[in-house]
N, C-alpha and C positions, 0 to 999 in steps of 0.2 A: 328150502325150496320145495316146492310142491312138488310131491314125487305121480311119475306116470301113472302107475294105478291107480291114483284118489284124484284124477280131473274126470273132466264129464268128456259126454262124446262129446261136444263139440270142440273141445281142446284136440282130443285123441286127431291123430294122423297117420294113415294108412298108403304102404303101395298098394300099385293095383293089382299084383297079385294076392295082396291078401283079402280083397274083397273080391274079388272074382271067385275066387275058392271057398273063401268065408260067407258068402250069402243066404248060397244054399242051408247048409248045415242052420245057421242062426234061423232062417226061417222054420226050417223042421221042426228047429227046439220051439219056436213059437208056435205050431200047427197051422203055417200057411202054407199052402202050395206055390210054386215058383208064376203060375199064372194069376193067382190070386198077387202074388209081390208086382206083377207088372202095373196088375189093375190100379194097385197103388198106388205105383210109380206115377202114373198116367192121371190119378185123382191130384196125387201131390202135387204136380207140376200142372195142373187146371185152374187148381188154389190161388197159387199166385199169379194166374194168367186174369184171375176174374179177378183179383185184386187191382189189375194194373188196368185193364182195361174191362169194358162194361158191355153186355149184349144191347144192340145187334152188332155190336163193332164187327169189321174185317178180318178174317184172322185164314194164314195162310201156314199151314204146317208141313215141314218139309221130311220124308221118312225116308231112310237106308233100310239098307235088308234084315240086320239084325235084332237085335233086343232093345235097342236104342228107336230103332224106327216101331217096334211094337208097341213102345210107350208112347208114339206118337200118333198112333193110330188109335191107342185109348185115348188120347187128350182130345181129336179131333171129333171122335164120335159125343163124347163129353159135352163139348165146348157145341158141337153141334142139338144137340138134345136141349140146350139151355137157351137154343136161342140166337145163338152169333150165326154168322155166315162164314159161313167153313171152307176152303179150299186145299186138297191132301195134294202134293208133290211130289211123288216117288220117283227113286231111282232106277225101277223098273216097275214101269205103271200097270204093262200087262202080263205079268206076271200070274201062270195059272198055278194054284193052290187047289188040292185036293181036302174036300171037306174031312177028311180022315186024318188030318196031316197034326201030327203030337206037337209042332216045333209051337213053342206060347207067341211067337212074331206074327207065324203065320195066321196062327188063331184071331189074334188081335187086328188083323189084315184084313180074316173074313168076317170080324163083326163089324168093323167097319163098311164094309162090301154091302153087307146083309142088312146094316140101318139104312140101305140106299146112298150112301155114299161113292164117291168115282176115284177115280188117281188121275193126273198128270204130269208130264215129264217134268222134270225139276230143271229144264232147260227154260217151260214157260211160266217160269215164275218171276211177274214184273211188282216187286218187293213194295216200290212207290205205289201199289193197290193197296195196300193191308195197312190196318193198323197194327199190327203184330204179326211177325213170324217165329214161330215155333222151329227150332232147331233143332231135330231130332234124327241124325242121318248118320252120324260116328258116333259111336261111345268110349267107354276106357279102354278098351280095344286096339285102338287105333294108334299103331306108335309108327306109322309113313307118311309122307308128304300125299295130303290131298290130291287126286288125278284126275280126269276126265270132266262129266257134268259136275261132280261133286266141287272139284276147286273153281269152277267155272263159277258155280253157284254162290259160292263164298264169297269172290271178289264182285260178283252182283251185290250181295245183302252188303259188303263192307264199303261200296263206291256208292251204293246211297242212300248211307247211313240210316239201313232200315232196324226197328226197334225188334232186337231178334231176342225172344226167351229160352235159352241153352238146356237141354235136358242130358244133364248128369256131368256135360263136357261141353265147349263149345267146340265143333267138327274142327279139324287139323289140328286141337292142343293137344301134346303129348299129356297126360293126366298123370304120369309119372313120373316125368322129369319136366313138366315146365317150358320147354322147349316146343317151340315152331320150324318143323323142317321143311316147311313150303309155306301154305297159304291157313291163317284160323279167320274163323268168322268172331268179327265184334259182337258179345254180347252185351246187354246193357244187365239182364240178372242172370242168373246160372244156377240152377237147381240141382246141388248135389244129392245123391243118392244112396241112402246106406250110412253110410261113413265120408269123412271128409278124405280124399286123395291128395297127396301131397303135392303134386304136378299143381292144383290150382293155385295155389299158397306161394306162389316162386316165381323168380327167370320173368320170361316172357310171358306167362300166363294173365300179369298182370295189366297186360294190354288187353285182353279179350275176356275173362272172365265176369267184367262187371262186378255188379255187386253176388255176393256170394251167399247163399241160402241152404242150410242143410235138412234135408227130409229124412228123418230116420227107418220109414214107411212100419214104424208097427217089431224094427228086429234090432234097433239099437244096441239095448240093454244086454240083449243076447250074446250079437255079435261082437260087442266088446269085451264080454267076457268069456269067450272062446279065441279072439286074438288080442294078442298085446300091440300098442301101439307105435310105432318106431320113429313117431316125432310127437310133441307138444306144441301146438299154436299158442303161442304167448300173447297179450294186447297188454294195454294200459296197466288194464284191470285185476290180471292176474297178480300185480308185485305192490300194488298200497304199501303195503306194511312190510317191506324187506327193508327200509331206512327204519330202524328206533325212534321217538323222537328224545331229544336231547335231555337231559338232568337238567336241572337249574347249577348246576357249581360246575358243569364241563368248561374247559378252556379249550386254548388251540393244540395243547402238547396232547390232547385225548382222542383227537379228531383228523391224527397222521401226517405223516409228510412224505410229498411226492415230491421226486426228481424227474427233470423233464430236459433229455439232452439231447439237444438238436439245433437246429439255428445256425446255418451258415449263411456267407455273404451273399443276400439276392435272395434268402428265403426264409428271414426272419419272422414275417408274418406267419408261419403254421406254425412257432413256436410260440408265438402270444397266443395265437386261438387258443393251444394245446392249454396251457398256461390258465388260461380267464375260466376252461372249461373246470380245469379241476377247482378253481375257487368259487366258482359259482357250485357247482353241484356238494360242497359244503369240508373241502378238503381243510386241515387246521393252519398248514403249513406247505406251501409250496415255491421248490427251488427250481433253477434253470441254469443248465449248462451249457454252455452257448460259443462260439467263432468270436474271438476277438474283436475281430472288425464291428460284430453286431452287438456287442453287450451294452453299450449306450443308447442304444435303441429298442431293446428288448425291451432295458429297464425302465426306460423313459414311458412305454406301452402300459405297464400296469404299474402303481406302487405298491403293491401289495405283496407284490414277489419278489423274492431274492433271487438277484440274477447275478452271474460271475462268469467271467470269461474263462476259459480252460485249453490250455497250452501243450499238457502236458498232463501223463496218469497221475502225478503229484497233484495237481490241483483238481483233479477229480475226487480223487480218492475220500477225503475229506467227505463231500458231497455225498457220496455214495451211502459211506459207512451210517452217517444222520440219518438218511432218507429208508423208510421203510417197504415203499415202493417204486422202481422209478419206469418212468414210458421212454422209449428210446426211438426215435425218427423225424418225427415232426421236423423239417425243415433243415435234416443230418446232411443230405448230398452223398455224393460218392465219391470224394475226395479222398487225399491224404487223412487229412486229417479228421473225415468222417469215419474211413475204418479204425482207424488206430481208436476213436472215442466209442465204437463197435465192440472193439476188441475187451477195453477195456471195462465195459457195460457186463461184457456179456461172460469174463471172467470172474466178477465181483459176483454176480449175481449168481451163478453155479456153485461156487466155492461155498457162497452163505444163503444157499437155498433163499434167495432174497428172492419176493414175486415182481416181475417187469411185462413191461407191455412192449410187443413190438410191429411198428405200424410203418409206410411210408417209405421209404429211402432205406429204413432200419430191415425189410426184409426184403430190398432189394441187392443190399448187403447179402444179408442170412443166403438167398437163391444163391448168392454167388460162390457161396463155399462149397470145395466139392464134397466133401464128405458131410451126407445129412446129417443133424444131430437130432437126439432123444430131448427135445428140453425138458420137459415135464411138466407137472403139474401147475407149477408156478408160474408158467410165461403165459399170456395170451397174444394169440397172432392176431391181428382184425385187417384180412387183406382186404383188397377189391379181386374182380376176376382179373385184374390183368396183373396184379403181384399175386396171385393165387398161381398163373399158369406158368411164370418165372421160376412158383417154388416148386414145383410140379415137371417142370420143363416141357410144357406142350403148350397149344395154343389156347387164345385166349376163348377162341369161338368152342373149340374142345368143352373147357370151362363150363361155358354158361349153355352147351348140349345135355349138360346133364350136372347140377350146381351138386346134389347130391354123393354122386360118384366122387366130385374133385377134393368135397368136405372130408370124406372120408378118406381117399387119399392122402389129404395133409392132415389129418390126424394120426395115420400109420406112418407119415415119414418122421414127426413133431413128437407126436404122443403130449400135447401140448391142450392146454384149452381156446377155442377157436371160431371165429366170427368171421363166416365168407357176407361181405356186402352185398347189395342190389337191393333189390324189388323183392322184401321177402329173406328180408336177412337170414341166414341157415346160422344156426349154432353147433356143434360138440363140443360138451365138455363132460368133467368125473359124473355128473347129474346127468345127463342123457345126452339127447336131441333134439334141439324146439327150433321153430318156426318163428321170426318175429312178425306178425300181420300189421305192421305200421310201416310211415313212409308214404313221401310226398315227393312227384315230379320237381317240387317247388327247392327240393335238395340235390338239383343236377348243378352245385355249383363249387367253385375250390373253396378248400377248408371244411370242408363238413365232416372230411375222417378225421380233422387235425382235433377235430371237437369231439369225436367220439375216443379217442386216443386219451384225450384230459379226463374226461367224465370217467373211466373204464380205471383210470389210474385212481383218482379222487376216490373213487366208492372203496377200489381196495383200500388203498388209505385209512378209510373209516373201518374198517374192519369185516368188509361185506367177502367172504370167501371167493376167490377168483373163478368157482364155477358159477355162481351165482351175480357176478358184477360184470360178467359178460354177458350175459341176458339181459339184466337191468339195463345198462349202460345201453343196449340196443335199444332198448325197448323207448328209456325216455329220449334217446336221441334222434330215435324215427320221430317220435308224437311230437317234439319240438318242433319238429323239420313240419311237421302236418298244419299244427296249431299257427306257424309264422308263414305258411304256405298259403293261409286263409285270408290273407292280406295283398292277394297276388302272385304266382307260382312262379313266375317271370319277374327275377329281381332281387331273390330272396339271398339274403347273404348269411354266411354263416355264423358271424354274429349277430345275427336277428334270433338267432335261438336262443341265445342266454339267457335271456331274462326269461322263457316258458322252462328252460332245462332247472332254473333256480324254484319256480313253482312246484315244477311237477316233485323232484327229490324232497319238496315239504310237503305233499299230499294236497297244497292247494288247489290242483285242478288235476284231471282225470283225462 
């Protein structure tokens, strides 16, 4: 696995406290001054203003008070000097500045003043004028729910549907956790700053940030090597080569066997998804432990799997001891006889350090036990936030306030390796913390965990280290969900991804 110090910045991922502290310093090291970094800031985000749009276009930049509004006041003098037709909207228009004044806002303020440029209220700002609006009124700062003109102004540029370019944040996203505690403005691109913030990458961010750009302004190099990074943005690209490709004399005894138990009456289907996922992403051998009632049905689902009904720890057992790794939930229920197949899973597996996946029903089980367990190394959890807050015991809206905090929490209750879902999958595992930047609206449908549950088993299976096939397993199961999302977002089912999940694990598509 690529380890954190040897990715580039654009992998690296930052809170915002550690760029808010780390700026300065990196700049130093570089011999810029903090008003020289705005100027930057203010070029960088002009960049792609004149990329998108072309002078004399419209362009209507909106500024707060702080550091965030200074680089907006460089963009507009900028954009003005070149040509566009400029309109600055501040949140206090008449605001008197002392030409003496050290703050780099205010400075940035009165050059603008001083090119002949004006302010007004950011009340009158009628969005449907402009070809672009410039978003520059909160920055990483900002962890409360937008108030006054400021949210007023937001649900304007978001009610119609004006093309707003985000400098560093878009106003109301917390930049730290991801999280909307009132009102964010829709961006269409977002020009991070610095370093990439992990709040953009997550949660709810992913409805406003648009597309995502990072400017290193000139301190990259510096800055990340005075802070270490405390997540990795993963994509496609990053895992090519974590599959081997195969020998010519491999058979299926080389290429593992996963046990897959779950399957009760009325919910057979997330056991075949689970099932087809681990033969397609290239498992050697795959069984299924299964509800009596449904094992003519499992089996009949795929031929390729051995499926058996199971009664009793005796006819498990067998299973177990074969199977090198097994997923336990897919379609378990909470029955009788899903905890007893719980109990059983989850004794076998302890006792022979056996690696198992627990997903589903399986860690709605786990919530229920009072006394937390240590699992270790070997289990991977893959909840959603609403079996995240189960395991957690808090709510689910808790959860997704702050996806970070809850990862962390069930790693110190688990000490397990671990895959919170959403928008922006968070990982922990023995390897660190990454970020998965894949994922598609077009995967809001049932069965897609059942399919990340098979794929996460199958890779361990082949021999992929379970810190490492819980990344993967992320990774190709979002770009699946992206690639079969392309064919309509509405509709997508979760075995439309099988046949990209079988590509992607052979390197044929990216």
């Amino acid at each position: 696995m690529t380890a954190i110090d040897n990715v580039s910045l654009a992998q690296r991922v930052y809170t915002v406290e550690q760029v808010q502290k780390g700026e300065k310093p990196a700049a130093e090291a570089c011999s810029i001054s903090m008003m020289q970094l705005m100027s930057a800031a203010g070029a960088a985000v002009f960049k792609h203003l004149q990329q998108d749009v072309k002078a004399p276009a419209k362009i209507a930049v909106c500024c707060g008070e702080g550091n965030n509004g200074g680089d907006g006041y460089v963009i507009a003098r900028l954009a003005q000097e070149a040509g566009y037709q400029v309109d600055v909207f501040a949140l206090s228009p008449n605001k008197t500045i002392s030409s003496k004044t050290d703050n780099n806002a205010e400075r940035a303020r009165l050059a603008w003043r001083d090119s002949g440029g004006q302010e007004k209220a950011v009340n009158d700002c009628e969005p449907q004028r402009y070809d672009i609006v410039v978003d520059a009124l909160f920055g990483v700062g900002l962890n409360r729910a937008l108030e006054g003109a400021a949210a007023t102004l937001a649900q304007t540029l978001n009610e119609a549907s004006a093309k707003v370019l985000a400098v560093d944040v878009p106003s109301g996203l917390n930049a730290d956790t991801g999280s909307v505690p009132g009102i964010a403005v829709h961006a269409y691109k977002t020009v991070c700053l610095v370093a990439h913030k992990r709040g953009l990458l997550t949660g709810k961010a992913k409805n406003h940030v648009g597309q995502l750009v990072l400017e290193d302004l000139g301190i990259g190099d510096a800055f990340a090597k005075q802070n270490k990074a405390t997540y990795v943005r993963v994509t496609t690209e990053h895992i090519q080569n974590w599959l081997p490709r195969r020998q010519p004399c491999e058979h299926k005894g080389d290429n593992g066997h996963v046990l897959i138990v779950g399957g009760q009456p009325g919910m057979s289907g997330a056991v075949v998804l689970a099932m087809q996922a681990a033969l397609r992403c290239g498992a050697g051998k795959v069984s299924v432990a299964c509800h009596p009632e449904v094992q003519a049905m499992v089996a009949a689902a795929q031929p390729e799997a051995m499926v058996r009904a199971v009664s009793s720890q005796k006819d498990l057992q067998a299973m177990m001891e074969l199977a090198n790794v097994i997923a336990l939930g897919p379609g378990l229920g909470q029955s009788d006889w899903s905890r007893e197949a719980f109990s059983w899973v989850a004794d076998h597996c302890i006792n022979t350090n056996k690696a198992w996946v627990i997903d589903a029903d399986g860690l709605n089980i786990l919530a229920a036990h009072e006394q937390k367990e240590r699992l270790g190394s070997r289990v991977i959890l893959t909840p959603h936030p609403g079996e995240a807050a189960r395991l957690l015991n808090i709510d689910s809206n808790k959860v997704e306030s702050d996806r970070f905090s809850a990862l962390n929490a069930l790693r110190d209750n688990y000490e397990a390796q671990i895959l919170l879902k959403g928008a922006g999958s968070l990982v922990t595992s023995d390897a660190g913390q990454f970020i998965l930047d894949v994922g598609s609206p077009a995967m809001a449908s049932g069965g897609m965990g059942d399919l990340l549950t098979g794929l996460v088993s199958g890779l361990v299976a082949q021999g992929m280290p379970e810190a490492e096939a819980v990344v993967a397993a992320g990774i190709w199961h979002g770009r699946a969900g992206e690639l079969a999302g392309n064919e309509g977002e509405r509709g997508t089912l979760a075995s439309d991804l099988l046949p990209y999940i079988r590509q992607l694990v052979n390197g044929k598509i990216t």
